[in-house]
N, C-alpha and C positions, 0 to 999 in steps of 0.2 A: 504494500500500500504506500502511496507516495505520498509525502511532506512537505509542506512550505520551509522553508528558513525558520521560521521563527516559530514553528508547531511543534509535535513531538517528536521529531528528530534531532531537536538541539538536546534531549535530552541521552543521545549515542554518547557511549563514555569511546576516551582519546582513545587514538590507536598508538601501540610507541614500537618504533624499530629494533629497539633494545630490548629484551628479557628480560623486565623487570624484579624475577624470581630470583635473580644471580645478580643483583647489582648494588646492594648497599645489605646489611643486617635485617634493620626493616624488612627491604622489600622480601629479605628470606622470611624472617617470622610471617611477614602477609601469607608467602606461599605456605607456612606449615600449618597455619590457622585455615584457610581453605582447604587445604584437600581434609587434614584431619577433621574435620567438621562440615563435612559436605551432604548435601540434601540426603543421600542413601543413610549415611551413618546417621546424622540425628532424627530421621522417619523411626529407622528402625529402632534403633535407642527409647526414643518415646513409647513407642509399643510394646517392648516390655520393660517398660518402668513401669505402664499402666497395667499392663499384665502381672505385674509383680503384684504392685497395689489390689488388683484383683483378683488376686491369690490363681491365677489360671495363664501360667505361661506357654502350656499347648495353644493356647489360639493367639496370646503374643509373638509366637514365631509364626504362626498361621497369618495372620496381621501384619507383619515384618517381609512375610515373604512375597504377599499381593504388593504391598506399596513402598517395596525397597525394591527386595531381592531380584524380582522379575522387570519391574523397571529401570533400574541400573544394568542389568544384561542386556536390557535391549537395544538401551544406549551403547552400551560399549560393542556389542554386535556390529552397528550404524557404523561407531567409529573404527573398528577393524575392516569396512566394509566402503569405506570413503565418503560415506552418509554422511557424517558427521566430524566438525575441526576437531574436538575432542571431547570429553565424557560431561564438562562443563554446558555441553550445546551453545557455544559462545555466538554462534548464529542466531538472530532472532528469527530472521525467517526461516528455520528451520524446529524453532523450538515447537509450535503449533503439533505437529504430530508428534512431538516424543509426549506432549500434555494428555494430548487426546488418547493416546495409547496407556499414560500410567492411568490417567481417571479410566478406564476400560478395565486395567489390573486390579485398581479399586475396588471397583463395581461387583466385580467377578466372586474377589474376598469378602465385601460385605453381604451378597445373597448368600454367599455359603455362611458365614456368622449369623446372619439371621434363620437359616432353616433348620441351624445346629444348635440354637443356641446360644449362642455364643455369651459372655459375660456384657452386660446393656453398656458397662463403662466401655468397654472395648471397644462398642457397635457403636458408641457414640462420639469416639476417637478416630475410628475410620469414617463415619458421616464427616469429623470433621476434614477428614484429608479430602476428603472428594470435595467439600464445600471450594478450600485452597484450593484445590486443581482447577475450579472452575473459574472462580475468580482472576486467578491468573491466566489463563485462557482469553479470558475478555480482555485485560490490561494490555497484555502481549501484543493481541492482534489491534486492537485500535489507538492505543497508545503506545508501548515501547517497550524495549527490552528491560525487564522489572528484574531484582534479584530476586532468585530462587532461594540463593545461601541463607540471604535475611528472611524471605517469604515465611520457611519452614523454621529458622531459630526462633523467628517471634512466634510462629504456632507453637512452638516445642515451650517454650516461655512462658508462655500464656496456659498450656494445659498442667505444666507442672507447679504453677501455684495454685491452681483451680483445685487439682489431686493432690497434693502435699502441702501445700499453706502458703503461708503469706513472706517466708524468708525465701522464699524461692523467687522471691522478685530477685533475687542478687542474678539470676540468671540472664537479667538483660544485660548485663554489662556485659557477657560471653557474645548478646545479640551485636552488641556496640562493634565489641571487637571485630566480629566476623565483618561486619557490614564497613569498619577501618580496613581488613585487610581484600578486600572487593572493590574499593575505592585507589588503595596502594596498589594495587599490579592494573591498575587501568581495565580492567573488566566493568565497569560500573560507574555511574558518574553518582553524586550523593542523594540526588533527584530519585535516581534507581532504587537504590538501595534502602531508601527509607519509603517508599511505595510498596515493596517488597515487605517492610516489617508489619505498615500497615495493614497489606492484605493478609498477611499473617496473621496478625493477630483478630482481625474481623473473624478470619473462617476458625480461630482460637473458640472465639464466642460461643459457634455451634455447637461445642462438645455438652456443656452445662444444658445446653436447651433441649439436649436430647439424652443425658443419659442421666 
């Protein structure tokens, strides 16, 4: 979809010739705070913490593996495959089907959790992932390239003081950081990345209203 100058394409974070992963301390710790903490690992992570909290970790790895494990293979598939620049999806016109295919991974896991069963906190931790997936969906496609990294740490933020309490707000400083080191390797401009936490935390919301 094409842009004016002055629409949402001023919000394209910089491109840089350098490899900013290898070029100051910083810009290394940006890169270990990224990959270490990237959308797979803290999906799955939240699902079973909630799983733990739910005393039922068979359907947090059940849960784990619709809205991680099988959408991060896909991606990396893409990217062995020339689909994809790499696991990031740093394409935005490209992102549109890796979305539409993890919300499908989703969907797949949550009818199975509701016809088994499932623990309601669970079922209402995947409702909220699929709410994110959607959300981001729309941003993406009419607006812009939105962080992922941030999308999912503010979901992960937001559900872990909803389920564990109110010191667990320390955990947006983790959100800060990521959304610092997103910003440091020029993947993201700050516009991004706090749209991203945004819609993170909106599709956060849905867990409580549903479980």
């Amino acid at each position: 979809m094409a842009h004016s100058a002055a629409g949402p394409s001023s919000t394209t974070a910089p491109n840089s010739a350098v490899d900013p992963a290898a070029s100051t301390p910083a810009a290394r710790l940006a890169h270990v705070v990224t990959e270490a903490l990237t959308p797979a690992v803290l999906v799955a992570g939240i699902a079973l913490a909630v799983a733990w909290h739910s005393r039922s970790m068979g359907w947090g790895i059940v849960a784990a593996l619709f809205a991680s494990g099988i959408p991060i293979s896909y991606i990396v598939r893409g990217v062995r495959r020339g689909h994809y620049k790499d696991h990031h999806v740093s394409v935005r016109e490209r992102r549109s089907t890796v979305i539409l295919f993890a919300a499908a991974s989703v969907g797949v896991g949550l009818a199975l959790m509701i016809l088994f069963r499932a623990p309601r906190e669970l079922v209402a931790l995947v409702v909220a992932m699929l709410a994110g997936l959607a959300l981001t969906l729309v941003v993406t496609k009419w607006w812009g390239k939105v962080s992922f990294h941030t999308a999912v740490a503010s979901g992960t933020a937001t559900t872990l003081v909803l389920v564990f309490g109110p010191w667990l707000h320390l955990t947006w400083l983790v959100v800060g950081l990521i959304a610092w080191s997103r910003v440091r390797l020029r993947e993201h401009t700050v516009a991004q990345t706090v749209i991203g936490a945004v819609l993170g935390a909106a599709a956060g919301v849905v867990f409580p209203l549903v479980r």
